[in-house]
N, C-alpha and C positions, 0 to 999 in steps of 0.2 A: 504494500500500500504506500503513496507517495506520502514522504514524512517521517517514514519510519526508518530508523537505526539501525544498520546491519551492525551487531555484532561480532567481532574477530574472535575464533577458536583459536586459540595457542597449544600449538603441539608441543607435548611438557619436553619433548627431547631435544627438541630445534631448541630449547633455553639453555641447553645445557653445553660446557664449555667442550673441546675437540678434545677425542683422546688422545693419551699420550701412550705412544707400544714401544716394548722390546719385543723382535722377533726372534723364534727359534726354530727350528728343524729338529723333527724325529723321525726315525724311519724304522719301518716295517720290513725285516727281513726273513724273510720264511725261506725254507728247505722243504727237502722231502725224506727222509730214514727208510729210501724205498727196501733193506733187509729188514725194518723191523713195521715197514707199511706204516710210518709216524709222519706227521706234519709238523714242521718246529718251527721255531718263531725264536730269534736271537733276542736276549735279555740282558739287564746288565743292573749288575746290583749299587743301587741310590749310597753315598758316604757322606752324602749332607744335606742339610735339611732345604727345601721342604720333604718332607716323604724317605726323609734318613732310614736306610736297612731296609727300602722295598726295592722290589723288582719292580724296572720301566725299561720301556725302549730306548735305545740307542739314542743320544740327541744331545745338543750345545745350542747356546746362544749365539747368532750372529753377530760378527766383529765386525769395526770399521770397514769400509771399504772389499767388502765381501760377498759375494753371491750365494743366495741361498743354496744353489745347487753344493758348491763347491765347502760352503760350513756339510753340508751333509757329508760329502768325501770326506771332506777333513776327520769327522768323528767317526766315522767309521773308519776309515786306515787305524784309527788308534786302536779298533779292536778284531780287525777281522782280516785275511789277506782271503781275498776270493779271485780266481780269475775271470775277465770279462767282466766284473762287477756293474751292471746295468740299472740305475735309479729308474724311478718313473715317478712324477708327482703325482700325489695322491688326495689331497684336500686341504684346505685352511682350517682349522681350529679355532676359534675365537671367542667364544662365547665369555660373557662378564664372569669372574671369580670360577674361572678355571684352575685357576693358578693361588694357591695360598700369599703368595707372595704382593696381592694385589691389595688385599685387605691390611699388608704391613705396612705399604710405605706412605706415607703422606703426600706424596705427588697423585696420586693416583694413575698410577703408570698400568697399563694392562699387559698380555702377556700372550702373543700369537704364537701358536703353534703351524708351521706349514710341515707337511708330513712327502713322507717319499714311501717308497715301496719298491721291492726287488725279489726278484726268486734265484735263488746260490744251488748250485749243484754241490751237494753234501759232502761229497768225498774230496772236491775240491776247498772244501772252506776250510781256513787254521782261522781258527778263535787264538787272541793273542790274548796276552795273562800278562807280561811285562810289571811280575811285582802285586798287581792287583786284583784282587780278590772279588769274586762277582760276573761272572760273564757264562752263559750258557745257553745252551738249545734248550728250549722251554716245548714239550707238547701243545701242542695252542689247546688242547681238549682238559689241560690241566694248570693253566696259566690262572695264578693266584687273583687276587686284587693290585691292581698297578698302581703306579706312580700318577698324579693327576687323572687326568682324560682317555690314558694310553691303552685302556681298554675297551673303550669309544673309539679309539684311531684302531687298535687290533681290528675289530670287527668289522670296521671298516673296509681295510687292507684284505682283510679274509673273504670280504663279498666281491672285490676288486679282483684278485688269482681265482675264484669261481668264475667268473664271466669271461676272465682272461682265455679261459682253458677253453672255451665255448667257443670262442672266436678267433683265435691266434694258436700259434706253435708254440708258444711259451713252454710248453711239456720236453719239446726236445730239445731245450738248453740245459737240462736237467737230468737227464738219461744220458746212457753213455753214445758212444757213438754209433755200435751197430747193437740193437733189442727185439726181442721180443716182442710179436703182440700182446701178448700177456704182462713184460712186464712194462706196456702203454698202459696197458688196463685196472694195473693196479696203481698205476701212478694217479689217475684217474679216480678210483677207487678211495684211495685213501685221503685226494681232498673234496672229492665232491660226497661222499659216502658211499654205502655197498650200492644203495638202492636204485643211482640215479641213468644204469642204464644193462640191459643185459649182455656178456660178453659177445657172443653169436652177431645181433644188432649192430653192439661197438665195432665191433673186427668187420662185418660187410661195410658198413658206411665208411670207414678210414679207407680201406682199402679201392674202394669204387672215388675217392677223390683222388686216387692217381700222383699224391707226392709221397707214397713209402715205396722205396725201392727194395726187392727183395734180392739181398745178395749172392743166394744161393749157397751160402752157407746155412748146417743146422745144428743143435746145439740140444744134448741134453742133460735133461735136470729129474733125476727120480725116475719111477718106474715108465713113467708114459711117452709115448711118440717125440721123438725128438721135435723142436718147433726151430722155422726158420726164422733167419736172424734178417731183419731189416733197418735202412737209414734214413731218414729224415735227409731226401732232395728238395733243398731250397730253390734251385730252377723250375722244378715242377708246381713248387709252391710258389711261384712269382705273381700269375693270371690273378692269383686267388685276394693277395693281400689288398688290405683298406676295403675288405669286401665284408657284407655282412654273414660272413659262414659260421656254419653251427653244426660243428664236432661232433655232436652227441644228440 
């Protein structure tokens, strides 16, 4: 009606002053224990506070003049020699009072977490100890209560190597050079679960996309039929990549 007074809404957050961050990187590094069919997740035991004497993941604050990528390498070279060591970002962390430390200081400084994510072939990774006490392959099926958020980024990380396995080779960065169908399948097996495909199914669908080459080598293990041994051809897998395909 003419005359009338619009009043202005104030959004209570637009009042409030810019935050102030430190950033940090953690990262999610999983394996696979394909002799004992385990899924690990590298850990590394807390020596001061916040969260003194727990296990969290791998992670450092960002220094001057530094790339988050390359803070991630950095902490991890102190604890892991892997070869091909392959990051992948994985998500930003951010939420208010993640971090105990935001409630201490009178700045009101908050505390970003950006995360990475990598899968290390087991036999190739030395966990380094250098004096320090605290470092291990963690079953993800039995990983305690973490440090901050870092079981909020595990689960994360863990839904990210599920999808991965769907649609990428990820698997035979992981496996040796020449395998098994079988043991594709239990690689398969023991991070997606028993149930999420029948062998028979598995083995025709890999086989019908046309990148495992069979060496014509065969190989056996126990009482039953020798099984041929095949490789993982990334030329055959070239057509494929950036493609929406699905493994399983």
């Amino acid at each position: 009606m003419p005359g009338r007074t619009q009043r202005k809404v104030i959004d209570p957050i637009s009042s409030q002053p810019l935050a102030d961050f430190k950033v940090g990187v953690d990262s999610v590094i999983f394996s696979v224990d394909t002799s004992q069919n385990r899924l690990l997740v590298l850990l590394v035991m807390r020596h001061q506070e916040p969260f003194v004497n727990y296990w969290g993941l791998p992670g450092t604050l960002v220094r001057q003049g530094e790339s988050l990528e390359n803070a991630a390498y950095r902490i991890l070279a102190e604890k892991i020699r892997a070869k091909n060591l392959y990051l992948e970002q994985l998500y930003t962390f951010g939420g208010p009072h993640r971090d105990p430390r935001e409630e201490a200081n009178s700045f009101g400084i908050r505390y970003l977490s950006v995360s990475y994510f990598a899968l290390v072939r087991f036999e190739d990774a030395e966990l380094i100890a250098d004096g320090v006490s605290g470092i291990a392959w963690y079953p993800v099926k039995e990983v305690p209560q973490l440090a901050f958020d870092h079981n909020e980024i595990l689960a994360y990380g863990h839904r990210r190597l599920r999808n991965k396995l769907e649609y990428s080779p990820v698997a035979f960065e992981v496996l040796p050079e020449m395998f098994t169908l079988s043991d594709l399948y239990q690689l398969y097996t023991t991070v997606l679960g028993e149930n999420f495909s029948d062998y028979s199914n598995f083995r025709a669908k890999l086989l019908k996309l046309g990148f495992l080459c069979d060496t014509g080598i065969k190989v056996s293990r126990g009482a039953g039929r020798p099984a041929s041994l095949y490789r993982f051809d990334a030329t055959a897998f070239a057509p494929f990549k950036d493609k929406p395909l699905v493994f399983i």
